[in-house]
Every structure is written in C-alpha cells, then in structure tokens.
C-alpha positions as CSV (number, residue, x, y, z in Angstrom):
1,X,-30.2,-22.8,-8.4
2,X,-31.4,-21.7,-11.9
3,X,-28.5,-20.8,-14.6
4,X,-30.2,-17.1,-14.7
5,X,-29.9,-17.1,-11.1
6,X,-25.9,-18.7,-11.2
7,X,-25.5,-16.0,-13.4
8,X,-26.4,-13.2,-11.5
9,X,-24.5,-15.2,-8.5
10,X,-21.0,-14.8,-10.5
11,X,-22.0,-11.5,-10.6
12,X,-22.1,-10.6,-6.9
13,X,-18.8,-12.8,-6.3
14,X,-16.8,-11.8,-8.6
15,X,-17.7,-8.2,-7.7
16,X,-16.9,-8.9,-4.0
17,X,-14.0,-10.7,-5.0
18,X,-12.3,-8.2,-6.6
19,X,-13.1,-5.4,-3.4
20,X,-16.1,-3.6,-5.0
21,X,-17.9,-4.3,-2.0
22,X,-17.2,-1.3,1.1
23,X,-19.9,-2.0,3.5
24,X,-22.3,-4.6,4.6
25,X,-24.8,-1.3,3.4
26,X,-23.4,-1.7,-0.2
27,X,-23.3,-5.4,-0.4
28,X,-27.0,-5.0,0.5
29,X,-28.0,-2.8,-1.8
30,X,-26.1,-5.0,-4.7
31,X,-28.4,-7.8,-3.7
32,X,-31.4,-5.7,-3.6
33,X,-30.1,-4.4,-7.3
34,X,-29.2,-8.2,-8.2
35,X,-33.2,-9.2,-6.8
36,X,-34.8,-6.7,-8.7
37,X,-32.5,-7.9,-12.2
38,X,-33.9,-11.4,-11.2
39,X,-37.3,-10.1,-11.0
40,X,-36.8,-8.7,-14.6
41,X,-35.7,-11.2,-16.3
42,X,-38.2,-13.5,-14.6
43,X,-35.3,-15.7,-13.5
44,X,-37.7,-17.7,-11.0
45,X,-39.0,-19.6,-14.6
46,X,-38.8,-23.4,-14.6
47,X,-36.9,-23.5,-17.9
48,X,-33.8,-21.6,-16.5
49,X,-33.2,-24.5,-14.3
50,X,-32.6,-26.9,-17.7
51,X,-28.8,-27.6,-18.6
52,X,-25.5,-26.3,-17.1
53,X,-24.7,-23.0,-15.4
54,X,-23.3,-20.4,-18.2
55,X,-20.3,-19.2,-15.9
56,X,-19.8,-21.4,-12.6
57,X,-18.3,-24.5,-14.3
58,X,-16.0,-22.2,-16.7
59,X,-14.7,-20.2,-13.1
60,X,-14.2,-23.9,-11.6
61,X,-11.3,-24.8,-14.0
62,X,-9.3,-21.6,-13.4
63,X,-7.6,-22.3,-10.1
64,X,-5.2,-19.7,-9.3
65,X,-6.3,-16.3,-8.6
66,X,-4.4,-14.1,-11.7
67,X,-6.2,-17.2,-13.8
68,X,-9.2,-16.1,-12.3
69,X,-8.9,-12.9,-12.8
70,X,-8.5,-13.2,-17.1
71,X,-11.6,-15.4,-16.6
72,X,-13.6,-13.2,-14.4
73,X,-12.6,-10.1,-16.5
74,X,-13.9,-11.9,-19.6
75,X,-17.6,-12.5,-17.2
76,X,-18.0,-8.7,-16.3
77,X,-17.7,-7.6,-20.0
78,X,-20.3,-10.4,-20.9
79,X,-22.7,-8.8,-17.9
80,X,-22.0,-5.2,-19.1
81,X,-23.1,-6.6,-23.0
82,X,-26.5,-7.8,-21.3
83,X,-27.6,-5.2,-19.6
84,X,-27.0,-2.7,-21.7
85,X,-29.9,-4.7,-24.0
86,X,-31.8,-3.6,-20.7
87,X,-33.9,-1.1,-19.3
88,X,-31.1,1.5,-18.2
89,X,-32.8,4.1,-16.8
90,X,-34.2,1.7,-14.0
91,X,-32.2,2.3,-11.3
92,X,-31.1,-0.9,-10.5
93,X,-29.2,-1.7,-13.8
94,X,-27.8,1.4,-13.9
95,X,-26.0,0.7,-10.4
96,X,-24.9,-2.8,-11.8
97,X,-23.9,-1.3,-14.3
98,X,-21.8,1.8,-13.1
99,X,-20.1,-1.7,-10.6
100,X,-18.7,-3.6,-13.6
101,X,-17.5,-0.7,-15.4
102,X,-15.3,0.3,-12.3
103,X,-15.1,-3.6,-11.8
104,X,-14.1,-4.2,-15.6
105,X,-11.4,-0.8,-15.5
106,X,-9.4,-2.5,-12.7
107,X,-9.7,-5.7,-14.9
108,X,-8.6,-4.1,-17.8
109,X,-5.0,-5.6,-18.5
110,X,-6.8,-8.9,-17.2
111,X,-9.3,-8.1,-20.3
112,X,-6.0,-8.0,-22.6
113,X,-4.7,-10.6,-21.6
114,X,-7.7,-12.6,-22.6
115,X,-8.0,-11.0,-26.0
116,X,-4.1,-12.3,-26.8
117,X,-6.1,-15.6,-25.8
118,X,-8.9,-15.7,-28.2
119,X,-6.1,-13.8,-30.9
120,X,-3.9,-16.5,-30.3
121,X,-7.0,-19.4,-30.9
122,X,-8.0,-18.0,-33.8
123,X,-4.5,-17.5,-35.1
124,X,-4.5,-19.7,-38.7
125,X,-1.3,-21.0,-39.2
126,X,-1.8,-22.6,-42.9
127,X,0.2,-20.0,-44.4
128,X,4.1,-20.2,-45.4
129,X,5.2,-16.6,-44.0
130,X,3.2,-16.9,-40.7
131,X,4.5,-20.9,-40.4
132,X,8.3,-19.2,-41.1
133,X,7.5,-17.0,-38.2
134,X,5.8,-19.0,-35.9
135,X,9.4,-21.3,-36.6
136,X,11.6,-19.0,-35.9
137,X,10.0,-18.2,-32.7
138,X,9.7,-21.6,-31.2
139,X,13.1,-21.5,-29.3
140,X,12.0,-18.5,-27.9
141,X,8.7,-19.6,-26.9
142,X,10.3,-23.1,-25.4
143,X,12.9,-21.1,-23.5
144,X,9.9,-18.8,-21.8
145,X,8.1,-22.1,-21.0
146,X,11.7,-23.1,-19.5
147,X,11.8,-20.4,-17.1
148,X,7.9,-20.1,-16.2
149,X,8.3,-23.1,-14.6
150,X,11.9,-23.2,-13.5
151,X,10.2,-20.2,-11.4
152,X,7.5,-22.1,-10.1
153,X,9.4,-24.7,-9.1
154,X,12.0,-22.4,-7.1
155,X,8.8,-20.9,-5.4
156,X,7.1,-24.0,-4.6
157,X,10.3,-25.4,-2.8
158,X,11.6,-22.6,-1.7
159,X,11.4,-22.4,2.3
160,X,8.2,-20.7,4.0
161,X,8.8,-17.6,5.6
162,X,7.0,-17.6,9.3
163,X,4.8,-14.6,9.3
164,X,4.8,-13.8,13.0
C-alpha cells in the first residue's frame, strides 16, 4: 500500500470507528467517494509508495481507545485541511468532507485536548515568572499523577464482573 493510499485508509477507519458508518449502502458509497479521491490525486503513482505511511505508524503508538481518539481527532482536521485545497464542488469531496466535519464535531473536546498538547510542547519555560509558576504547581501536578494511577491500578485489579 502507497502512503496516499494509507492515508485515505485512516480515513475510512477512523470514520467507521467512530460510527459514521449506518449501512453497508453508506460504507459503499464512502469507498466509492474514497476511489474517486484516489483517482484525483493519482494515488496509484510509484513515488507514493517511497518512505513511511503519514498516519498508520502515529495511530499504532496510541493504544487505548480515548488515546486514540485525541490522535484520530488531530487526523480528521489534517483531512478536512487537504481537501479543502481540493475541487469542492465535485461531489465526492464534498461528501468526505460534510463526514469529517460531523466526524471532527463529535471529536471536538478530543480536538482540545490535543491543542493543550501541542500548548503544553511549545510551552517555553526560560522565564522566572512562568518557572515560579510552573514551581508552585508541581505538588499539584505530582499529586494528579498520584491518583491517575492509583485509579488505574484499583481498576486493573479490581474483580471482573460476569456479564451474563
């Protein structure tokens, strides 16, 4: 499989994974929108097959499903960017496109939460007031990390319910 053509296969999981998908007559017509987008962007090409997929390998390292979910939402918006640098008025894109905007809206605190991500990476931390902060935080911050996975733990040993 080409990148292009991972790409687009993101696409169609991530909108089936999230319940866009209400028929086998809808998933069928998303492929037939996904073929034609292929077709567009020539994504047959030899050169599409060099280097790593753009998406697959980043969705691999997010295991758990809210994970997935920041990481995904993050995915659609990149989709939405690229097609709108399409043809719209072909029909085709303009389904695709009308999917990951409802796709992206029940995403959206996902979205947010990846925002506080990048915020947070790009955060510079060379200045005094924002270093005085960022101190008198830290016990708060530790005692969060305390309880995240005091809570885990409880859940992962707690006893499984039989679901009869």
């Amino acid at each position: 499989m080409t990148c292009q053509t991972y790409c687009l296969f993101v696409l169609s999981v991530t909108m089936i994974y999230f319940g866009c998908s209400g028929s086998a007559l809808f998933l069928g017509q998303l492929q037939n929108d996904i073929d034609k987008l292929k077709a567009d962007f020539n994504a047959s090409n030899s050169d599409v097959a060099d280097g790593n997929p753009v998406f697959i390998e980043k969705v691999k390292n997010w295991t758990e499903r809210n994970e997935k979910r920041i990481i995904l939402s993050q995915i659609v918006t990149l989709y939405l960017e690229m097609l709108k640098k399409t043809d719209m008025s072909k029909p085709h894109i303009k389904n695709l496109s009308e999917q990951l905007n409802t796709l992206r809206n029940t995403l959206s605190n996902d979205y947010k939460k990846f925002r506080d991500l990048v915020e947070l990476s790009n955060l510079q931390l060379t200045g005094l007031k924002i270093q005085r902060k960022a101190v008198s935080e830290l016990f708060s911050v530790l005692q969060k990390l305390v309880e995240t996975s005091t809570l885990k733990k409880k859940r992962s040993q707690s006893p499984k319910r039989c679901r009869c």
